[in-house]
C-alpha atoms as one frame of an Amber mdcrd trajectory, in Angstrom:
protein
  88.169 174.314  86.376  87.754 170.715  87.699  90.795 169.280  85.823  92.858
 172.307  86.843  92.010 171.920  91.002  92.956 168.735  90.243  96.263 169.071
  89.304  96.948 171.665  91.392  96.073 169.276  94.263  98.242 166.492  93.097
 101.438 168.988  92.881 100.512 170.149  96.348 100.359 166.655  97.327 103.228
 166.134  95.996 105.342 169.336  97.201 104.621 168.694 100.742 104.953 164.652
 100.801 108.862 165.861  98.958 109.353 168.611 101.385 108.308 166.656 104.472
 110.207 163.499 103.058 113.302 165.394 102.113 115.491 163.385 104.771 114.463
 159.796 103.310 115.733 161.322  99.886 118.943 162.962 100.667 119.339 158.998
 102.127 118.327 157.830  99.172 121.414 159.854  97.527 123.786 157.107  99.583
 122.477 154.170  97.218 122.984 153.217  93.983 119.617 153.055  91.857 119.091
 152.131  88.745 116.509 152.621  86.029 114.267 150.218  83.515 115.414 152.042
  80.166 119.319 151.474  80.248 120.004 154.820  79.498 121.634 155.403  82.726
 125.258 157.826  83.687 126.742 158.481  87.194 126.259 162.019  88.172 128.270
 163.185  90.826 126.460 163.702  94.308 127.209 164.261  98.135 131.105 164.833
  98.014 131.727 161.972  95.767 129.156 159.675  95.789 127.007 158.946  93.035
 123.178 158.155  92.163 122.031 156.555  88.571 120.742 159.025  86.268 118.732
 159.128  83.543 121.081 161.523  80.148 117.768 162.721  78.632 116.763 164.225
  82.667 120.477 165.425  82.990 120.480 167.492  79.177 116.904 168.730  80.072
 117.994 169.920  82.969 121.441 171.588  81.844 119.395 172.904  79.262 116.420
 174.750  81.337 118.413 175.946  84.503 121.997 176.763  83.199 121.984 179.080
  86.665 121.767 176.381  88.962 124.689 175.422  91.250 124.858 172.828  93.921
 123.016 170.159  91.819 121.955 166.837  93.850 119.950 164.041  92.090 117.879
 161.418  93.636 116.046 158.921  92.473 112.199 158.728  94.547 110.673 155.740
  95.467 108.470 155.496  92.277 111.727 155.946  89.988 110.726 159.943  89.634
 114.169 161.768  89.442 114.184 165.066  91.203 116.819 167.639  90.986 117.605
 169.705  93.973 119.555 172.664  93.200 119.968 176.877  93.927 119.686 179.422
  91.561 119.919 183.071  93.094 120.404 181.532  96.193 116.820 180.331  95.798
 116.114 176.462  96.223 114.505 174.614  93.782 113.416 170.539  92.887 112.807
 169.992  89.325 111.173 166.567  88.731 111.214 164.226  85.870 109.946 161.135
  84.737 111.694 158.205  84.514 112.194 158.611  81.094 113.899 162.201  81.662
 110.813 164.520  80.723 110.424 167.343  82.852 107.068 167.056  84.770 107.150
 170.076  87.368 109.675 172.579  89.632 108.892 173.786  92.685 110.531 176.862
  94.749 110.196 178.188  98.200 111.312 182.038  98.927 110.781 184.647 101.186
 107.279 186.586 100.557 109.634 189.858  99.177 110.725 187.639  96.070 106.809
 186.972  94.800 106.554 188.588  91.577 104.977 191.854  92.221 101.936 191.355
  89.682 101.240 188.533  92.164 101.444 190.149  95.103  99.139 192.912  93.993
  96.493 190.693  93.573  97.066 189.422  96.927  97.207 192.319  98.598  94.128
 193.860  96.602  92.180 190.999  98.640  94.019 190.604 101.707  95.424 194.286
 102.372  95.748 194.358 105.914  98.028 191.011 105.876 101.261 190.527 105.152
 103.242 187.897 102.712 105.557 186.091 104.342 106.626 182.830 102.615 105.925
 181.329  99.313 105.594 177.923  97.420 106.231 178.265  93.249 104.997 175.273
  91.448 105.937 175.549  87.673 103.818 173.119  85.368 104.369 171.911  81.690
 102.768 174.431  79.224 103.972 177.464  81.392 101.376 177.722  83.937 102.626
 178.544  87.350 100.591 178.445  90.768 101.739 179.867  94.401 101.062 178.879
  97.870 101.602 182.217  99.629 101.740 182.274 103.583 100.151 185.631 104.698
  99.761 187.089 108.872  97.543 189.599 109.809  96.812 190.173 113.306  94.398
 187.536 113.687  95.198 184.691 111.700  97.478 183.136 109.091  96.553 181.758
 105.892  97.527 179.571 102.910  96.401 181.082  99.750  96.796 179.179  96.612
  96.968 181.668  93.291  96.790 180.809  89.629  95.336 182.110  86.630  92.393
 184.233  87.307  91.903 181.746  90.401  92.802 182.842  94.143  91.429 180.769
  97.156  92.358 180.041 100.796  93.803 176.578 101.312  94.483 176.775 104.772
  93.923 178.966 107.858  95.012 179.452 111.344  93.339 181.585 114.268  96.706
 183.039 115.963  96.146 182.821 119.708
């Protein structure tokens, strides 16, 4: 239970420093990086431009989201590579080490997407709110957390769901 609130607080972390940062790394797209293990290709970027890629990142990725259109790579400050790309008009960053594994891939969507098993148990709890927005984080081994943004008439909430597990990360009194 310990080790798993701890990851799911890193990826958190993690989500929100990327989506809040998500200027700095479309700037980051403008300059060439490269990596410590050599095994580096150009991969086309930003109507022409190019960032240094790691092949095993770019096969995993061809190989997991054959879907995706509108692929952009950048390379983060501590040499992760993230992909940000659409499938189903859906956006989604898929990060990788920089060796090219696949570490995690988050998703934000409107609260009608949620899987409807999901949403169930949401709503079996929190019945008189609604879902409005939610954050997919996809881990190695196949587990898969939400943030889910949910309004009632008195407040709105930030409730993080995995497993069995379902608890209220944030909340807000609505004035």
């Amino acid at each position: 239970m310990k080790k798993t609130n701890l990851i799911m607080l890193v990826a958190i972390i993690v989500f929100s420093v990327t989506f809040f940062n998500s200027q700095a790394q479309v700037a980051m797209n403008r300059s060439r990086t490269s990596l410590d293990d050599g095994s580096v290709i150009l991969s086309k970027v930003h109507a022409g431009e190019s960032v240094a890629l790691n092949r095993k990142a770019e096969r995993n990725f061809k190989r997991d989201y054959q879907l995706a259109s509108g692929a952009e790579w950048s390379v983060l400050g501590d040499k992760l590579l993230m992909c940000r790309f659409f499938v189903n008009s859906v956006l989604f960053r898929a990060y990788y080490t920089p060796h090219g594994n696949w570490i995690y891939t988050t998703s934000g969507y409107d609260g009608g997407k949620l899987d409807q098993g999901v949403a169930d148990r949401i709503k079996s709890v929190y019945y008189d709110s609604r879902i409005v927005y939610v954050n997919q984080i996809d881990l190695v081994g196949g587990r898969t957390f939400y943030i889910v943004e949910i309004h009632n008439e008195k407040s709105i909430r930030k409730v993080r769901v995995n497993d069995d597990d379902m608890e209220i990360v944030q909340e807000f009194a609505k004035q």
